[in-house]
C-alpha positions as a Markdown table, in Angstrom:
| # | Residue | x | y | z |
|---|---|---|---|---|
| 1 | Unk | -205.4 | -152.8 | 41.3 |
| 2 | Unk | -206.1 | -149.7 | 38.7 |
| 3 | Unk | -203.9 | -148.5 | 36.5 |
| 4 | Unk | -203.3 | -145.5 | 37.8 |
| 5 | Unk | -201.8 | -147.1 | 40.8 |
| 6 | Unk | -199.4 | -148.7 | 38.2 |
| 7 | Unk | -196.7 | -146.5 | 36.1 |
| 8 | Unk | -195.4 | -148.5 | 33.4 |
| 9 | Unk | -192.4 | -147.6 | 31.5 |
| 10 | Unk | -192.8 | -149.8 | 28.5 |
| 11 | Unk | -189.5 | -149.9 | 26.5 |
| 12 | Unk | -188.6 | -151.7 | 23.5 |
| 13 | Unk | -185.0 | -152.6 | 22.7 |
| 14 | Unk | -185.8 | -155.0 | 20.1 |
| 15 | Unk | -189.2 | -153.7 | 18.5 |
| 16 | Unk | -190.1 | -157.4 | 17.3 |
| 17 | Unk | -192.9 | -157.7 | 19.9 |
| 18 | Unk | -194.2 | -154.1 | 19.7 |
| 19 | Unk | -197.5 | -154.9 | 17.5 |
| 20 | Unk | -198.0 | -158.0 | 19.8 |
| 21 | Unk | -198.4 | -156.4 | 22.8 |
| 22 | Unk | -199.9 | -152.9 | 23.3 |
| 23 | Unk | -199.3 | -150.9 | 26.3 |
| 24 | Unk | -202.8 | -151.4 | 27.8 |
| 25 | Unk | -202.4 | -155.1 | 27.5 |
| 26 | Unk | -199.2 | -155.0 | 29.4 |
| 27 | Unk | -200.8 | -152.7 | 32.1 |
| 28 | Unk | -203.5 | -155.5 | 32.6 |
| 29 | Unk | -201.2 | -158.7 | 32.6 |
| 30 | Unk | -199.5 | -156.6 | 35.7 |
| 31 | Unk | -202.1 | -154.7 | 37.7 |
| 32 | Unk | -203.8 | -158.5 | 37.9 |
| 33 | Unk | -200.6 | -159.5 | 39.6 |
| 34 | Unk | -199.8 | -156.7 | 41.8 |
| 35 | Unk | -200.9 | -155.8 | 45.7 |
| 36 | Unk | -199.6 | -152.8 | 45.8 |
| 37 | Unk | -198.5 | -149.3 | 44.0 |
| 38 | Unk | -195.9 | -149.8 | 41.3 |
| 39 | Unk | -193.5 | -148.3 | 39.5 |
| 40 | Unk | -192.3 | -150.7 | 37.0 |
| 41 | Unk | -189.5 | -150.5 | 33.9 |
| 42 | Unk | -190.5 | -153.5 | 31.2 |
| 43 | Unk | -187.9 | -153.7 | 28.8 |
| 44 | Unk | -188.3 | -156.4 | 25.9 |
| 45 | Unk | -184.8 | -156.7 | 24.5 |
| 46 | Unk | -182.7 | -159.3 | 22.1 |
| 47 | Unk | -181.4 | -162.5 | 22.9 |
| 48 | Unk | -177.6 | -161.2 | 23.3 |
| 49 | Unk | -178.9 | -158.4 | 25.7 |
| 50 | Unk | -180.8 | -160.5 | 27.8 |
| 51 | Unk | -177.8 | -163.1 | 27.7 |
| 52 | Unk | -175.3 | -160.0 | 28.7 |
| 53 | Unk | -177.5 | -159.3 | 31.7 |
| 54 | Unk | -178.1 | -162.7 | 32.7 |
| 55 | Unk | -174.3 | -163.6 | 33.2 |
| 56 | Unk | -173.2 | -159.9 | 34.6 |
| 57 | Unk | -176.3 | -160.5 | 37.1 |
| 58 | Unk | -176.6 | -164.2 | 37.9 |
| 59 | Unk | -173.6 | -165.1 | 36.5 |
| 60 | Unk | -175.6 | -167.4 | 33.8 |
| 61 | Unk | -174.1 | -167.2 | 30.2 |
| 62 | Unk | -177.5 | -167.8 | 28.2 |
| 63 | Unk | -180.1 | -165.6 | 28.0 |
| 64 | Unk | -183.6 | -166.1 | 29.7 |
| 65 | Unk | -186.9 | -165.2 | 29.2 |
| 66 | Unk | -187.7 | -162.9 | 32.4 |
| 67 | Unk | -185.2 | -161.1 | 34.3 |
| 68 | Unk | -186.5 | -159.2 | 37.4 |
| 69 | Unk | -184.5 | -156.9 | 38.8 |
| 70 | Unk | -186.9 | -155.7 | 42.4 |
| 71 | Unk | -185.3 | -152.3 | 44.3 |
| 72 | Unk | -188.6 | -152.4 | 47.0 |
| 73 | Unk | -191.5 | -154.2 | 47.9 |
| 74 | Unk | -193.6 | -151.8 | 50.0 |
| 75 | Unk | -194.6 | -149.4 | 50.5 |
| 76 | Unk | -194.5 | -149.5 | 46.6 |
| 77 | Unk | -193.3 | -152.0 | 44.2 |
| 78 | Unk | -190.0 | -150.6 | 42.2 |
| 79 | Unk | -188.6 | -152.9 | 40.0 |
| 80 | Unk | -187.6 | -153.5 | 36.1 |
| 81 | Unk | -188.9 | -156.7 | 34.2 |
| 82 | Unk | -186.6 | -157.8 | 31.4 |
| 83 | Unk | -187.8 | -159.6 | 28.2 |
| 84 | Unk | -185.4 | -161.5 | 26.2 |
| 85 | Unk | -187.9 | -161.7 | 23.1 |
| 86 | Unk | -185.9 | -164.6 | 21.2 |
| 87 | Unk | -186.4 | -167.0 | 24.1 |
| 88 | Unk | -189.8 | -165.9 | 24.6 |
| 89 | Unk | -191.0 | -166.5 | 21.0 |
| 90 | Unk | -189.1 | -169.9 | 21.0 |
| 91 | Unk | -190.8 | -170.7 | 24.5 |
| 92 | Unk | -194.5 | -169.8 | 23.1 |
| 93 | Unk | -193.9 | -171.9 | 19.8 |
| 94 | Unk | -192.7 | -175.0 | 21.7 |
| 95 | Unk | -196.2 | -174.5 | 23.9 |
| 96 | Unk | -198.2 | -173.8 | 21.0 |
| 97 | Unk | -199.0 | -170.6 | 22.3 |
| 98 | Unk | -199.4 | -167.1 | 20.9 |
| 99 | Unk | -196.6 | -165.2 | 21.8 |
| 100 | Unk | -198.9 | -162.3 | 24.1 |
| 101 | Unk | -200.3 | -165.1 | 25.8 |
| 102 | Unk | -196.6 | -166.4 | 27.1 |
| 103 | Unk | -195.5 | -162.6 | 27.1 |
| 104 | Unk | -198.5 | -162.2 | 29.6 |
| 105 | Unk | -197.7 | -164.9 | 31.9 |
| 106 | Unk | -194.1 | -163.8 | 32.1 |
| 107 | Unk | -194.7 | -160.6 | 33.0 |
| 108 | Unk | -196.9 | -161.9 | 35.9 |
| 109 | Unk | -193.9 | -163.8 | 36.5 |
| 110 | Unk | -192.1 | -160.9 | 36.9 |
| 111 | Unk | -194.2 | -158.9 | 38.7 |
| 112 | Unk | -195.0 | -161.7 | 41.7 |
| 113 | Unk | -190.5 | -161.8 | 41.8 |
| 114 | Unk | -191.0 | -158.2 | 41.8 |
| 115 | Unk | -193.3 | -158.4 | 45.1 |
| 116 | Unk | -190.6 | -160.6 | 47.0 |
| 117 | Unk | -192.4 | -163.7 | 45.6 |
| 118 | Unk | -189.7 | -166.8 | 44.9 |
| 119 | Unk | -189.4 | -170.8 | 43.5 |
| 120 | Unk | -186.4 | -171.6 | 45.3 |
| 121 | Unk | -187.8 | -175.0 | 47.3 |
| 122 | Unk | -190.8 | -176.6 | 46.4 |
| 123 | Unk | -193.2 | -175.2 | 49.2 |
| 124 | Unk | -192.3 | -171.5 | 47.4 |
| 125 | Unk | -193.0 | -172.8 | 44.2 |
| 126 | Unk | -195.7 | -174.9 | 44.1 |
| 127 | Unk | -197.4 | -171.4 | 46.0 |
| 128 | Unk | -196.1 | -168.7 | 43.1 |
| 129 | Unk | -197.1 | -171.3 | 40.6 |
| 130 | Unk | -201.0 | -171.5 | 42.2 |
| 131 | Unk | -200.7 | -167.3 | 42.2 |
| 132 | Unk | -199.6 | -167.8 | 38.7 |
| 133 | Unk | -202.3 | -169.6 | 37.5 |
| 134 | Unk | -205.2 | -168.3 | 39.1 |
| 135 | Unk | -204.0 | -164.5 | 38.0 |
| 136 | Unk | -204.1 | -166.3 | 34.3 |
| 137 | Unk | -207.5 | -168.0 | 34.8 |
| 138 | Unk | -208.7 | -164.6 | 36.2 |
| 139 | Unk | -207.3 | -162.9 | 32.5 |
| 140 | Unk | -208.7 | -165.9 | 30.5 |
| 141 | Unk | -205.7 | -166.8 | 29.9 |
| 142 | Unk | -204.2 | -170.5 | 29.8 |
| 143 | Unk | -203.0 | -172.6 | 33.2 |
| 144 | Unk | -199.3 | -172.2 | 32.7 |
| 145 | Unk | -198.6 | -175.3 | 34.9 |
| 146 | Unk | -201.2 | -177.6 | 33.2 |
| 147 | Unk | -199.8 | -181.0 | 32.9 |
């Protein structure tokens, strides 16, 4: 997909992550996982945020790493991505990963939730998890499901 078929709106709540990841990196990580127009909202936001949004949305009182909030799938993608960027700095360190690295595979994440993509049984899974990984390879980016 080209980034004009994508329009980002790249907002930063909590600022921590700003230097780590540029707009056109963040453009990349999600044209590579998109099949169609998008209009997307990314927000990268502090732990008590995300936690906040988490339990008024899913009724979860902790706060994740990727909230995905999709409006429509076709005939273009409308959704806002949500970054909770304590959990996702605590995530990379524990994988011994740079932090873009883990921010990029999140947002890919996102993005395949945000196409009506979903993990709830293990056929749906272990399919978003292939996607996953082969939009990674494709960036040069690490298998996130490596064992």
């Amino acid at each position: 997909m080209r980034r004009a078929d994508l329009q980002l709106s790249l907002q930063f709540a909590d600022p921590t992550l700003r230097p780590l990841l540029p707009r056109h990196s963040v453009q990349r990580w999600l044209c590579a996982a998109l099949d169609a127009p998008a209009e997307i909202t990314v927000r990268f936001v502090a732990d008590e945020e995300g936690r906040q949004l988490n339990h008024d949305f899913r009724a979860k009182d902790h706060a994740t790493n990727v909230l995905t909030f999709d409006y429509q799938h076709a005939p273009v993608v409308v959704a806002d991505l949500v970054l909770a960027t304590g959990v996702l700095q605590r995530e990379a360190a524990e994988l011994g990963l740079p932090v873009a690295d883990h921010a990029a595979h999140l947002l890919v994440h996102g993005a395949l939730h945000a196409q009506g993509l979903d993990h709830e049984d293990d056929a749906e899974a272990e399919a978003m998890e292939a996607r996953e990984t082969a939009i990674l390879l494709g960036l040069g980016l690490h298998d996130p499901y490596a064992r």
